[in-house]
Structure formats: C-alpha cells, structure tokens
KOLSEFI-120967 format. One record per atom (N, C-alpha, C, CB): atom name; residue number from 1; residue in one letter; x, y, z. Coordinates in steps of 0.05 Angstrom, whole numbers. Glycine has a CB too. Example, Ala and Ser with C-alpha at 12.3 -4.5 7.8 and 13.67 -1.06 7.14 Angstrom:
! residues 2
@atomo=N, num=1, residuo=a, x=264, y=-114, z=156;
@atomo=CA, num=1, residuo=a, x=246, y=-90, z=156;
@atomo=C, num=1, residuo=a, x=264, y=-66, z=156;
@atomo=CB, num=1, residuo=a, x=226, y=-89, z=181;
@atomo=N, num=2, residuo=s, x=257, y=-45, z=142;
@atomo=CA, num=2, residuo=s, x=273, y=-21, z=143;
@atomo=C, num=2, residuo=s, x=258, y=1, z=157;
@atomo=CB, num=2, residuo=s, x=282, y=-12, z=114;
This chain:
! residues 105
@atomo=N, num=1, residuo=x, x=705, y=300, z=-122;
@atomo=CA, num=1, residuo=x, x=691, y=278, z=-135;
@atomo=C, num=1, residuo=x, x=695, y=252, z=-119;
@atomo=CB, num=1, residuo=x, x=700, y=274, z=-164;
@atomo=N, num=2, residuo=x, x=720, y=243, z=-103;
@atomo=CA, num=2, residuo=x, x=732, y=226, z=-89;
@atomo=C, num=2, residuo=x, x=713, y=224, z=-60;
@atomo=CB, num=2, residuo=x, x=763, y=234, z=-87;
@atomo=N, num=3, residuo=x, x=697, y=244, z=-58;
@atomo=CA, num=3, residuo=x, x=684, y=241, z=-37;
@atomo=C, num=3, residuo=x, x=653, y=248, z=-39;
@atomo=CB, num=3, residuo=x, x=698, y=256, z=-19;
@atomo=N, num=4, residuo=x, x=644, y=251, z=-67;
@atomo=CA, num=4, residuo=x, x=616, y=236, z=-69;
@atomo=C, num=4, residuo=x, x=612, y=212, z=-76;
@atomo=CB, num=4, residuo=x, x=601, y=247, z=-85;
@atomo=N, num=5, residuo=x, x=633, y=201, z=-75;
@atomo=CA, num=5, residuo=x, x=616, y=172, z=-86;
@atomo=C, num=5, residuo=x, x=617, y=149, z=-63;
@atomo=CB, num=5, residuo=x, x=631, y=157, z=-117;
@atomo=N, num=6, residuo=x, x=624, y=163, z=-40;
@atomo=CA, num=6, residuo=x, x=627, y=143, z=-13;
@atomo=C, num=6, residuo=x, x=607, y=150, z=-6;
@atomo=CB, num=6, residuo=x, x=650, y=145, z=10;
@atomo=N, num=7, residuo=x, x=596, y=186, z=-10;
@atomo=CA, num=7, residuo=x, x=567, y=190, z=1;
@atomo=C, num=7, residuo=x, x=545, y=185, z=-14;
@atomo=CB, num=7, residuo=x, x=563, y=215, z=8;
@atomo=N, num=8, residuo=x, x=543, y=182, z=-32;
@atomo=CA, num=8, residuo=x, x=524, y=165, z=-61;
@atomo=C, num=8, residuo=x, x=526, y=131, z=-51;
@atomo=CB, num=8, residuo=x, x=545, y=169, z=-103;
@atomo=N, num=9, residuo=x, x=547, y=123, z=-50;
@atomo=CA, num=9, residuo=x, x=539, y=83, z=-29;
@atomo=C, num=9, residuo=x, x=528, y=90, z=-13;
@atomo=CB, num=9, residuo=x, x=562, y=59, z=-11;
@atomo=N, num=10, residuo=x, x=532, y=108, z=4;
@atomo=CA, num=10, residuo=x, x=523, y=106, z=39;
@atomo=C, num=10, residuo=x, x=490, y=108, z=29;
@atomo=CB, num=10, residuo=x, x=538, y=140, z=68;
@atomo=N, num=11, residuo=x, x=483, y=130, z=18;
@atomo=CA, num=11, residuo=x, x=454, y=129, z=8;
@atomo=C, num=11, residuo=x, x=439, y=113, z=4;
@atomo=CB, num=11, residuo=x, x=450, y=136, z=-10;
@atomo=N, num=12, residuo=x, x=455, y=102, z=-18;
@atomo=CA, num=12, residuo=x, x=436, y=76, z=-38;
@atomo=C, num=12, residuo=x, x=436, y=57, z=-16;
@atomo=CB, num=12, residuo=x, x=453, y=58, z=-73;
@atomo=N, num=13, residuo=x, x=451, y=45, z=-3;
@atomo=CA, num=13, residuo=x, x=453, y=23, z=24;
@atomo=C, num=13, residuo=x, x=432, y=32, z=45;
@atomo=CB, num=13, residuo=x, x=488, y=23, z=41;
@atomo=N, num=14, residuo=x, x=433, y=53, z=51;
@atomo=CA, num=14, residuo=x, x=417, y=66, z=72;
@atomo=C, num=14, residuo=x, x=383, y=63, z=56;
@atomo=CB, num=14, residuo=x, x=430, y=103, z=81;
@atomo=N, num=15, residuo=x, x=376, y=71, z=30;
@atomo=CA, num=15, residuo=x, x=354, y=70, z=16;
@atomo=C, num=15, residuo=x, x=346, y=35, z=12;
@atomo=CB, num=15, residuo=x, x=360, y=88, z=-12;
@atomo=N, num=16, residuo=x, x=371, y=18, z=5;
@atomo=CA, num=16, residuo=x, x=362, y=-7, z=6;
@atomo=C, num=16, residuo=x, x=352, y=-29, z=37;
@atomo=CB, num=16, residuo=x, x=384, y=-16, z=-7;
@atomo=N, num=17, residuo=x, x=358, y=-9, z=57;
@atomo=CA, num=17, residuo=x, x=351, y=-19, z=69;
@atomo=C, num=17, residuo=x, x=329, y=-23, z=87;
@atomo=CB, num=17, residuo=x, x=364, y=-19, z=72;
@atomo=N, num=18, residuo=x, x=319, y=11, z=101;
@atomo=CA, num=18, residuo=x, x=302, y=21, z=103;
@atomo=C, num=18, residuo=x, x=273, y=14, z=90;
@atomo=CB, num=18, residuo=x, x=311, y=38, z=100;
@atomo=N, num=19, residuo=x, x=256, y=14, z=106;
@atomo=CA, num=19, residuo=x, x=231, y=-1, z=85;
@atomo=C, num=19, residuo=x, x=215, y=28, z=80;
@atomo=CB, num=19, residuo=x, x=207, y=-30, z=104;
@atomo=N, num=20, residuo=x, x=201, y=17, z=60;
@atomo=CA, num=20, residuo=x, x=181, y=40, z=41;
@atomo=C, num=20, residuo=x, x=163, y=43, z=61;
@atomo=CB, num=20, residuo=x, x=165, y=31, z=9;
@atomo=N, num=21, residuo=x, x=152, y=71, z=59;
@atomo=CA, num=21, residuo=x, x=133, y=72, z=65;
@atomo=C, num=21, residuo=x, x=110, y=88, z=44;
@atomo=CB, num=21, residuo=x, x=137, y=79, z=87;
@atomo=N, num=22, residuo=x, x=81, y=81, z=45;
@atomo=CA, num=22, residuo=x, x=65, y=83, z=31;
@atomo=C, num=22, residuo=x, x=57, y=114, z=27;
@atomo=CB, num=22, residuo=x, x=48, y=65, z=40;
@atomo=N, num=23, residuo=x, x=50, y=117, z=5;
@atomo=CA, num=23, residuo=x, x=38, y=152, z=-5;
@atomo=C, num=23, residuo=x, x=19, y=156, z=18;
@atomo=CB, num=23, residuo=x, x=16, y=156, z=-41;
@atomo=N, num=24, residuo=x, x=22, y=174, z=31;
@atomo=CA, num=24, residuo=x, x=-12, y=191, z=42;
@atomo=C, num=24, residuo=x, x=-32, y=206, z=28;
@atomo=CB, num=24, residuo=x, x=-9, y=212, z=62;
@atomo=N, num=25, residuo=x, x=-36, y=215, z=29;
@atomo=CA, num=25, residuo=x, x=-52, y=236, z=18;
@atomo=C, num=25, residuo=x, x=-54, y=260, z=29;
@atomo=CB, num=25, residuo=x, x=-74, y=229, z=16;
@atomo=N, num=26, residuo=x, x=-58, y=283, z=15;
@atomo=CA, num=26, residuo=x, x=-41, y=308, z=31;
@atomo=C, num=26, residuo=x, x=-71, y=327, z=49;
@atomo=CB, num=26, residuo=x, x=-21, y=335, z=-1;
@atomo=N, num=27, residuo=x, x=-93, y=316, z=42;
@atomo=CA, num=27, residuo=x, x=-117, y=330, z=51;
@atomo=C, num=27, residuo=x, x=-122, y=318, z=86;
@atomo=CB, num=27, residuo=x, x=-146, y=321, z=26;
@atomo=N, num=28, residuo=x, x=-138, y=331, z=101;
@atomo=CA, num=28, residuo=x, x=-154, y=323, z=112;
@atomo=C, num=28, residuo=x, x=-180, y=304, z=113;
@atomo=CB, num=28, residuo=x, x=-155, y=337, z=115;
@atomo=N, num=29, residuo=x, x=-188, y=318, z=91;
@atomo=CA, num=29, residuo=x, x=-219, y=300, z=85;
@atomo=C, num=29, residuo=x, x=-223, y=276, z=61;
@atomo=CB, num=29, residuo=x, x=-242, y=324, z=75;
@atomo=N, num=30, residuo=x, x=-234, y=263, z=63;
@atomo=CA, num=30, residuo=x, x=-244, y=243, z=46;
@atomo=C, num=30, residuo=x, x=-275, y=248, z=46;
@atomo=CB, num=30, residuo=x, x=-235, y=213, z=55;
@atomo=N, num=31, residuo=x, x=-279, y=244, z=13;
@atomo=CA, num=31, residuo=x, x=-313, y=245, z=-3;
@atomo=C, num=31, residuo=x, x=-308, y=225, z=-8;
@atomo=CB, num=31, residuo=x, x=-327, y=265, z=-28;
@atomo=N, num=32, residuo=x, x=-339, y=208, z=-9;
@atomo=CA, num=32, residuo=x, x=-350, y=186, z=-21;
@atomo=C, num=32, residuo=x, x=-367, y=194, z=-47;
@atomo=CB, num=32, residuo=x, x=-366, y=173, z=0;
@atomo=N, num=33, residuo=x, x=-355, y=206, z=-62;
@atomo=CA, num=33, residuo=x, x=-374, y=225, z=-80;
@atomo=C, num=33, residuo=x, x=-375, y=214, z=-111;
@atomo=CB, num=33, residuo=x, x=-361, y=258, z=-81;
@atomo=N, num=34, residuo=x, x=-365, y=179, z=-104;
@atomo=CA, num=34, residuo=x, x=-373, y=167, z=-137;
@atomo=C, num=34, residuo=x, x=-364, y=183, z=-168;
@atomo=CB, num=34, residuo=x, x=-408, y=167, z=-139;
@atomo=N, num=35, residuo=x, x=-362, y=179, z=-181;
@atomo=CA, num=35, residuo=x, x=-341, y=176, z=-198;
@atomo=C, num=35, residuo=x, x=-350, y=212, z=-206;
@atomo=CB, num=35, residuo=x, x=-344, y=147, z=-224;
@atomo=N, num=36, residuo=x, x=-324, y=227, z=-220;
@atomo=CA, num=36, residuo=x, x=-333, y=249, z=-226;
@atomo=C, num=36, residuo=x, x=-345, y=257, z=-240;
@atomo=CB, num=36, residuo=x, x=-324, y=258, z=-228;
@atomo=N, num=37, residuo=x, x=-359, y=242, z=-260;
@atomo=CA, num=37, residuo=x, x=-379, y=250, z=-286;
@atomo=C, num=37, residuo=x, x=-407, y=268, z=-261;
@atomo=CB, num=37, residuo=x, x=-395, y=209, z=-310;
@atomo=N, num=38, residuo=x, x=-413, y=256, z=-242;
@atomo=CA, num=38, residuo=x, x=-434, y=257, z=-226;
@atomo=C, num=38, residuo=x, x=-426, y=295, z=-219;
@atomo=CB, num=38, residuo=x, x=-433, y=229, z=-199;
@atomo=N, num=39, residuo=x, x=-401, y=289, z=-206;
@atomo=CA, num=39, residuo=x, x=-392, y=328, z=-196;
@atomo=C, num=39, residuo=x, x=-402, y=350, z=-200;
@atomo=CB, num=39, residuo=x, x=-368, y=341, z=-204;
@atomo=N, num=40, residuo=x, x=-410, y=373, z=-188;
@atomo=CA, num=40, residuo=x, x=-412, y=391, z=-205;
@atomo=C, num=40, residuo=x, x=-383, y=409, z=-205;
@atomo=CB, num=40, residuo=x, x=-437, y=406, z=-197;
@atomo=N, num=41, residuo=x, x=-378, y=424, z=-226;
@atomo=CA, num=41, residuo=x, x=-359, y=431, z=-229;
@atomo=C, num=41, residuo=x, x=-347, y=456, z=-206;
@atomo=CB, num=41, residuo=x, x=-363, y=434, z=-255;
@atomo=N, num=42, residuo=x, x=-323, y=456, z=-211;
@atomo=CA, num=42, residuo=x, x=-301, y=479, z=-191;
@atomo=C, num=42, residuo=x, x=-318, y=504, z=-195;
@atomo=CB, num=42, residuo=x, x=-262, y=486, z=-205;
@atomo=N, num=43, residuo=x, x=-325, y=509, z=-216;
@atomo=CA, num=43, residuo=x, x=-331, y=541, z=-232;
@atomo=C, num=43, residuo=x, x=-351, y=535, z=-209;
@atomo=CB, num=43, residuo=x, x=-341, y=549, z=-272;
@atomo=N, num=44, residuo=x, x=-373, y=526, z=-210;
@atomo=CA, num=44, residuo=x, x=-396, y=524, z=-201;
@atomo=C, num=44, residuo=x, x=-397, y=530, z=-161;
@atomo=CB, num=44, residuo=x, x=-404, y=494, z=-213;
@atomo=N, num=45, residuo=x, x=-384, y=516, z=-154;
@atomo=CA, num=45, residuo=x, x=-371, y=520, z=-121;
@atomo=C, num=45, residuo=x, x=-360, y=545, z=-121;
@atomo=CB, num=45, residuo=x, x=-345, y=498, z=-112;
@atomo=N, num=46, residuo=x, x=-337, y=558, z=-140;
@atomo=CA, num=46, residuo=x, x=-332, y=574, z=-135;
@atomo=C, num=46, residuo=x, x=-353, y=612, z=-133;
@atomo=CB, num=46, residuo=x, x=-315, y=566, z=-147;
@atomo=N, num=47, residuo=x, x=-371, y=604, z=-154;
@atomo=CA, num=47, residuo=x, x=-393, y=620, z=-151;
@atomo=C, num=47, residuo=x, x=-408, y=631, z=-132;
@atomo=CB, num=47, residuo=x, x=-406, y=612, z=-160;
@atomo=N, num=48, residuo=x, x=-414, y=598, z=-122;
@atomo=CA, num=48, residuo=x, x=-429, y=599, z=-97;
@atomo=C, num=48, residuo=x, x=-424, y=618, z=-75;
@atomo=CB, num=48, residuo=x, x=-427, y=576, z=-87;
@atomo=N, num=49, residuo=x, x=-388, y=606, z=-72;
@atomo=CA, num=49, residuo=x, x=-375, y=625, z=-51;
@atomo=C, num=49, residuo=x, x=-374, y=650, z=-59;
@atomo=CB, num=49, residuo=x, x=-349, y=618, z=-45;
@atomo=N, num=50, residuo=x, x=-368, y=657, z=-73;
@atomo=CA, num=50, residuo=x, x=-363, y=692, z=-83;
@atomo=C, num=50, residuo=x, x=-393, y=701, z=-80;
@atomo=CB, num=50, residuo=x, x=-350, y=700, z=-122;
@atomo=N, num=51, residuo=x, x=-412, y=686, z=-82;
@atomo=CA, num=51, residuo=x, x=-441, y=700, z=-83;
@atomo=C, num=51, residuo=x, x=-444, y=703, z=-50;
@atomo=CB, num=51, residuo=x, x=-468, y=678, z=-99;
@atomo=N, num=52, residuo=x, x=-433, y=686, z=-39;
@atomo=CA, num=52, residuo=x, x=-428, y=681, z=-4;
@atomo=C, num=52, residuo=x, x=-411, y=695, z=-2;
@atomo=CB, num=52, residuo=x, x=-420, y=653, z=11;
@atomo=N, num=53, residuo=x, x=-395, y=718, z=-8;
@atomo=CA, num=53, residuo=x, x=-370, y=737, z=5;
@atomo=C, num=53, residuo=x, x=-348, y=721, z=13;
@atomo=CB, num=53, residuo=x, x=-377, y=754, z=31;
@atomo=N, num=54, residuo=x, x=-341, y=705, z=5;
@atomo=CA, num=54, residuo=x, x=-309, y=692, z=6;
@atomo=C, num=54, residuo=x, x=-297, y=707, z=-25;
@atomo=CB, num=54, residuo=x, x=-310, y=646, z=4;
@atomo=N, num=55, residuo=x, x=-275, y=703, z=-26;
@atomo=CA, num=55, residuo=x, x=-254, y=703, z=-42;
@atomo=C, num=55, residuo=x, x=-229, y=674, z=-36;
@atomo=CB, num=55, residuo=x, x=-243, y=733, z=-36;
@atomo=N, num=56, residuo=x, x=-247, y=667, z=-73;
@atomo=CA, num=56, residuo=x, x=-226, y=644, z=-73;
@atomo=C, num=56, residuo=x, x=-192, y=640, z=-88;
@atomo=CB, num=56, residuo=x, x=-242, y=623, z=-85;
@atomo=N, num=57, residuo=x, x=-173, y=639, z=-74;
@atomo=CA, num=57, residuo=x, x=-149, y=643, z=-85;
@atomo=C, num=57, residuo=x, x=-146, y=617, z=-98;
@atomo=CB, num=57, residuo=x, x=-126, y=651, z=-67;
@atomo=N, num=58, residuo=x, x=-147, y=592, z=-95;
@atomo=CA, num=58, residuo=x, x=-141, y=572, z=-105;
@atomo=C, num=58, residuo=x, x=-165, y=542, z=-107;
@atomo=CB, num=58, residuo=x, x=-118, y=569, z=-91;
@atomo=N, num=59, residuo=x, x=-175, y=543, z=-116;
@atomo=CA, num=59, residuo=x, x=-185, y=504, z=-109;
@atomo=C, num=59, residuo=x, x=-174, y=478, z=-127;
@atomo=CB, num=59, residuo=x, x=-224, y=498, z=-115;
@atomo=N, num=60, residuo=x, x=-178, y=460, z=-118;
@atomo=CA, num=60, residuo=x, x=-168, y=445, z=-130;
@atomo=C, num=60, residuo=x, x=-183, y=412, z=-119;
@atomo=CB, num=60, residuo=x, x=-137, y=452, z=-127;
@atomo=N, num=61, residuo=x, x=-181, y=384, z=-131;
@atomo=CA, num=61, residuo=x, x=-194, y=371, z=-118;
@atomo=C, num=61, residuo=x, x=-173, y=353, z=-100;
@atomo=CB, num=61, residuo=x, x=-213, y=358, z=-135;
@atomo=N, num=62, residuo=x, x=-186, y=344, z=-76;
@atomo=CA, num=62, residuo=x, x=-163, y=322, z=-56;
@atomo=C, num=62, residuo=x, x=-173, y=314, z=-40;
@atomo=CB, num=62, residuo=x, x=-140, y=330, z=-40;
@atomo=N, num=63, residuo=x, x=-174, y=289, z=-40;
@atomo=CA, num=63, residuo=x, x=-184, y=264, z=-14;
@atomo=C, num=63, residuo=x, x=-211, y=258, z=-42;
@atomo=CB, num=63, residuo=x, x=-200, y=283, z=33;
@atomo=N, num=64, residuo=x, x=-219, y=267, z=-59;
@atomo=CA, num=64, residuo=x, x=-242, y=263, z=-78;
@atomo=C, num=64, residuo=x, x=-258, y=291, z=-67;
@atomo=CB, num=64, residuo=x, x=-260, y=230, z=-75;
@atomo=N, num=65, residuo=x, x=-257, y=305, z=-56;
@atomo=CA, num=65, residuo=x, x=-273, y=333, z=-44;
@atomo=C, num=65, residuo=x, x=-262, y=357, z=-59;
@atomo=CB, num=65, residuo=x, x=-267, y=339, z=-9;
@atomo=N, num=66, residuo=x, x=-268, y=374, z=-58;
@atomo=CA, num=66, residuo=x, x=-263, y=392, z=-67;
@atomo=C, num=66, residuo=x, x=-240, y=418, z=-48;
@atomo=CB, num=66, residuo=x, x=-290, y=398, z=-75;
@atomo=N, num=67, residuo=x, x=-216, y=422, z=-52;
@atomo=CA, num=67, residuo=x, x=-210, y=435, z=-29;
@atomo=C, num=67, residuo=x, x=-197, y=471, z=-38;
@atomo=CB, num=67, residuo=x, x=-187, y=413, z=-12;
@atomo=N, num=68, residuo=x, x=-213, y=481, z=-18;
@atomo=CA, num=68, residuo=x, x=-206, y=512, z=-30;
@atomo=C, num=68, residuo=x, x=-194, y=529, z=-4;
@atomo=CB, num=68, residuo=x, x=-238, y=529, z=-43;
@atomo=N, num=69, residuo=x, x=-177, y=545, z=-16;
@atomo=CA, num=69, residuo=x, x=-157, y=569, z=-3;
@atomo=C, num=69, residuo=x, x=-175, y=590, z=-9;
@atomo=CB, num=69, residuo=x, x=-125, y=573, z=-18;
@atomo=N, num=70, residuo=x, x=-186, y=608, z=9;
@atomo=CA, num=70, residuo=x, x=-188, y=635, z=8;
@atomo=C, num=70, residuo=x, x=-195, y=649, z=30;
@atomo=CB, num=70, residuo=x, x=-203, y=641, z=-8;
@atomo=N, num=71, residuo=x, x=-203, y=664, z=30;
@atomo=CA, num=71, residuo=x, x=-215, y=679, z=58;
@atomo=C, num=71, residuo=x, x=-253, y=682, z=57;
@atomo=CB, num=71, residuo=x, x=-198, y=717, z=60;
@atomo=N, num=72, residuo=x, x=-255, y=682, z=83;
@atomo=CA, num=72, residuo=x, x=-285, y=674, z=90;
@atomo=C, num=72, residuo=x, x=-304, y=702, z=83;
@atomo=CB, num=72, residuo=x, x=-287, y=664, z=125;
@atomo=N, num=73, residuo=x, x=-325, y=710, z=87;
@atomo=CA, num=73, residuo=x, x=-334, y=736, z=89;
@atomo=C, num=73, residuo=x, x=-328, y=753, z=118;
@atomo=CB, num=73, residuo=x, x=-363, y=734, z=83;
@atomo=N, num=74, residuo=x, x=-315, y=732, z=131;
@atomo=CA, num=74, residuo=x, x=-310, y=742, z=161;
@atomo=C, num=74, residuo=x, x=-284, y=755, z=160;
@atomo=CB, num=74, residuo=x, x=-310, y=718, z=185;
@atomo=N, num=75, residuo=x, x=-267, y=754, z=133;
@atomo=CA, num=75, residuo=x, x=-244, y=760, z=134;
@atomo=C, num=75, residuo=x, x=-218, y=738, z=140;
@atomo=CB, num=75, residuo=x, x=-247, y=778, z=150;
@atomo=N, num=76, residuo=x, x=-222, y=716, z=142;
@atomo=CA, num=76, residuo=x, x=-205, y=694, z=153;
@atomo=C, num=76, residuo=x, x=-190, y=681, z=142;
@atomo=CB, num=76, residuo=x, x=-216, y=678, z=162;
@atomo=N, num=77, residuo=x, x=-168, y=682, z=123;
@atomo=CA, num=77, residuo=x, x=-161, y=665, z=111;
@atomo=C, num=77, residuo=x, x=-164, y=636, z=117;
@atomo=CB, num=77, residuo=x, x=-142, y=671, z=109;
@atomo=N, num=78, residuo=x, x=-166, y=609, z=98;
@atomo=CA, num=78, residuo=x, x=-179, y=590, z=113;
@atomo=C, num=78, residuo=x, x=-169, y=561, z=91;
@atomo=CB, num=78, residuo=x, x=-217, y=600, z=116;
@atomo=N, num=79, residuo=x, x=-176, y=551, z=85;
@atomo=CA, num=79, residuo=x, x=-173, y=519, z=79;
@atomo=C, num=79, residuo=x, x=-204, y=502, z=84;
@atomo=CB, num=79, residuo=x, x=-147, y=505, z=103;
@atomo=N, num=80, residuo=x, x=-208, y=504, z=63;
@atomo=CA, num=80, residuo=x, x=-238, y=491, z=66;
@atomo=C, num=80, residuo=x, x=-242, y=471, z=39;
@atomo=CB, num=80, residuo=x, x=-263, y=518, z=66;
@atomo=N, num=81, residuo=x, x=-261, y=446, z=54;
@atomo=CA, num=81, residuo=x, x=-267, y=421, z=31;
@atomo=C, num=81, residuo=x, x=-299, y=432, z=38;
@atomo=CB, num=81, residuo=x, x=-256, y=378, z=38;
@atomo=N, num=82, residuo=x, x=-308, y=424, z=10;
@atomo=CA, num=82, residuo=x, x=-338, y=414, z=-3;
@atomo=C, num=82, residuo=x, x=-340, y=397, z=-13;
@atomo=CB, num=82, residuo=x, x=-350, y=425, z=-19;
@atomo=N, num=83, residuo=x, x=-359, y=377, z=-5;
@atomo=CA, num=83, residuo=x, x=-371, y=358, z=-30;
@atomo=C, num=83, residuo=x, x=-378, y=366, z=-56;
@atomo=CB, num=83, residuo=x, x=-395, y=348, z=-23;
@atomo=N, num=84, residuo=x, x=-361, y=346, z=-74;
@atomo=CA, num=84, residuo=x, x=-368, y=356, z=-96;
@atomo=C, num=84, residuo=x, x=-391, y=351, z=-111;
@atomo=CB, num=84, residuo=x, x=-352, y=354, z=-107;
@atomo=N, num=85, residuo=x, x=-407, y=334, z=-100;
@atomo=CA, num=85, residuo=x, x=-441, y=331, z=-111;
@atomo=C, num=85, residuo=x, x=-451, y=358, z=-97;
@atomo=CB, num=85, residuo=x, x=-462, y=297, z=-98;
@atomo=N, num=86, residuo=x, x=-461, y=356, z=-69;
@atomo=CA, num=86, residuo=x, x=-474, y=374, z=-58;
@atomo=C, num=86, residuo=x, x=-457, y=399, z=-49;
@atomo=CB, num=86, residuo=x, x=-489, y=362, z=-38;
@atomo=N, num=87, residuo=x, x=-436, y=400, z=-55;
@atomo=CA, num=87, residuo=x, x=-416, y=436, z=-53;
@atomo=C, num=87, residuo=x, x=-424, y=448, z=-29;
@atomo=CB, num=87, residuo=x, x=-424, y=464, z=-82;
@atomo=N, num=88, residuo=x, x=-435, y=425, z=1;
@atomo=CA, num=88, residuo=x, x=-438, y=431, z=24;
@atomo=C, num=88, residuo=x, x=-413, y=429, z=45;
@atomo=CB, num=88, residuo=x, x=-457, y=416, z=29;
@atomo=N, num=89, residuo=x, x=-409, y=446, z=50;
@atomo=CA, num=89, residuo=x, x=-388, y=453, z=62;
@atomo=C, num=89, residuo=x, x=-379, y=430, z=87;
@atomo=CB, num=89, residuo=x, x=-394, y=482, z=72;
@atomo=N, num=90, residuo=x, x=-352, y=417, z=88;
@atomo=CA, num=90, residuo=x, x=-347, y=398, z=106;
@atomo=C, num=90, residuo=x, x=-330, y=408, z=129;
@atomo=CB, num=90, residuo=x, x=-337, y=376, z=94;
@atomo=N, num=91, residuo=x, x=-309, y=428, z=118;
@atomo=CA, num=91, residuo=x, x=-288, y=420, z=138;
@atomo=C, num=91, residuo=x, x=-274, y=452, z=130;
@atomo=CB, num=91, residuo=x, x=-267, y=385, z=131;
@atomo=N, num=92, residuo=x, x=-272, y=470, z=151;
@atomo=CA, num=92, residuo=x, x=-258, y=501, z=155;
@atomo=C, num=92, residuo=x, x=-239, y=503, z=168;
@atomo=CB, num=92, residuo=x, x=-272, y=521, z=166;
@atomo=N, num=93, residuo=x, x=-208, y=511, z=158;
@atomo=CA, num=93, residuo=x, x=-190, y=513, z=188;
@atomo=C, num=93, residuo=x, x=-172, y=538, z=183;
@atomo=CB, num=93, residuo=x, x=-167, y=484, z=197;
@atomo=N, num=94, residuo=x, x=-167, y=549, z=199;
@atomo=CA, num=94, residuo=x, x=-148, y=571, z=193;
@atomo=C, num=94, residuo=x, x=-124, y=568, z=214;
@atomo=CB, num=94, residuo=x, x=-162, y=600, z=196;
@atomo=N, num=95, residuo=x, x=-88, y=562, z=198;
@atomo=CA, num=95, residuo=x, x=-72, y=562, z=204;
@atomo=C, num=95, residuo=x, x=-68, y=528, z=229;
@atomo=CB, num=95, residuo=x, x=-72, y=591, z=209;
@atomo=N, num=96, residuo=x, x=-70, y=517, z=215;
@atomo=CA, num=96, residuo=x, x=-86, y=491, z=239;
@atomo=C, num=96, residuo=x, x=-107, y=486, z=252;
@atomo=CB, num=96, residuo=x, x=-77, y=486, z=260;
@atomo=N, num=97, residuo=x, x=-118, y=517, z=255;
@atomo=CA, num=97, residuo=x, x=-136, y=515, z=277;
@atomo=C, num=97, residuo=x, x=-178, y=504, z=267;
@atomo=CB, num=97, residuo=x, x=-131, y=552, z=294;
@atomo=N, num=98, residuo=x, x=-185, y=487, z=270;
@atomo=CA, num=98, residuo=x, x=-211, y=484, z=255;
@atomo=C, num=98, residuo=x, x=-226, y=500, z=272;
@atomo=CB, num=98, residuo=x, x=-223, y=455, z=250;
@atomo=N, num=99, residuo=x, x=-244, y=510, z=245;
@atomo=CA, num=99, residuo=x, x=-264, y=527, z=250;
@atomo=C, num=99, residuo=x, x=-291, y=519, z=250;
@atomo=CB, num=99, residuo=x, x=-262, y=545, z=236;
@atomo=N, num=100, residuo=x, x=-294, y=498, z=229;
@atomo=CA, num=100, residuo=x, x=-313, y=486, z=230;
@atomo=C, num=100, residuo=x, x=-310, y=457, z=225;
@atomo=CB, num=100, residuo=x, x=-327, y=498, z=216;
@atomo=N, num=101, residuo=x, x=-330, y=438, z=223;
@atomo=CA, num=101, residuo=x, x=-325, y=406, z=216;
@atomo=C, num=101, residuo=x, x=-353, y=392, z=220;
@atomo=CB, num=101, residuo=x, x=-300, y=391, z=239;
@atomo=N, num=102, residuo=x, x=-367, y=389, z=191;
@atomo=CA, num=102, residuo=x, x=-392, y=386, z=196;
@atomo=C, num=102, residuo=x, x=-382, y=345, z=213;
@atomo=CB, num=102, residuo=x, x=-417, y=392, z=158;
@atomo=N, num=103, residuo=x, x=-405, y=336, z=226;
@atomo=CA, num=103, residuo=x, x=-404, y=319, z=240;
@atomo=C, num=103, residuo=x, x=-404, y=295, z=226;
@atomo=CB, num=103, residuo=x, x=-420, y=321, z=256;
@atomo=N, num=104, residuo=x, x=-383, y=271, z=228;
@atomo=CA, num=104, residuo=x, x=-391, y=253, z=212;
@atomo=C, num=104, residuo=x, x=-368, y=247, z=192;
@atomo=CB, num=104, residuo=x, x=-417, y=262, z=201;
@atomo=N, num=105, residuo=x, x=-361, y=273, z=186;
@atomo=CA, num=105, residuo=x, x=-333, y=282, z=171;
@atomo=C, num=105, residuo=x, x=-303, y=283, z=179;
@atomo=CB, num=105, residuo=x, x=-336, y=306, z=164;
C-alpha cells in the first residue's frame, strides 16, 4: 500500500500537467446528411445489402454515415460507410487496405 500512493502522485502530477487532448472520432468518413428524422433507417441499408449478397455482421452509425462490418458478395470481409439519406455506398476497406472510395469523400 506504501508504494501505491507515490505511484497514484506521480500520476495525478503527470495528468495535471500534460495538456488534453481533444475526442476524435473513431470513423473514417464524415456525412453531411442533416438531422436524422430525414435517414432512412439501418433495417433498410441492411436489406439492400443482403439483396446485394453481402452479409452484414454489425452496423452502426459514425462520422453521421452509416458504418457496416460484413463481407462483400466477393467474399471479403470489409468495413464500409453509406449515406444515410441515399444508402450510396462511400467508402470499402479490408484490413486497412481501401477498396473502394467514391470521389469527393
């Protein structure tokens, strides 16, 4: 106990001194896609894709886009955003590597 609390100061001193730095955001992409009443919904994107031969393991929304985990019909596991007005595909990468990136985006 005699020797956490020299390493508990050193912390807090080291935390007080050091400057903050600001949240990022964990996506790649940013939508301009105005407030979400406008969206169409996850269910709805996700359809699309399954009607397109993907399999989606996860989506969720980030950057305001829509961003989904699954594999492509090519077989690829992948990381992909859609707009969530038009559920047009922006941005594909597998394992870092991009696959796709519409222009502009």
């Amino acid at each position: 106990m005699r020797k956490l609390i020299p390493v508990a100061a050193a912390f807090a001193a080291m935390t007080a001194i050091l400057p903050s730095t600001p949240a990022l955001a964990t996506g790649v992409m940013k939508c301009k896609a105005g407030p979400p009443s406008g969206w169409k919904s996850q269910d709805v994107l996700k359809a699309k894709l399954v009607k397109e031969g993907w399999t989606v393991r996860k989506s969720k929304v980030d950057g305001g886009c829509y961003e989904v985990y699954g594999t492509t019909p090519e077989g690829d596991r992948v990381e992909a955003y859609f707009h969530p007005v038009t559920l047009e595909k922006l941005y594909v990468a597998r394992r870092g590597q991009v696959l796709f990136r519409k222009p502009g985006y």
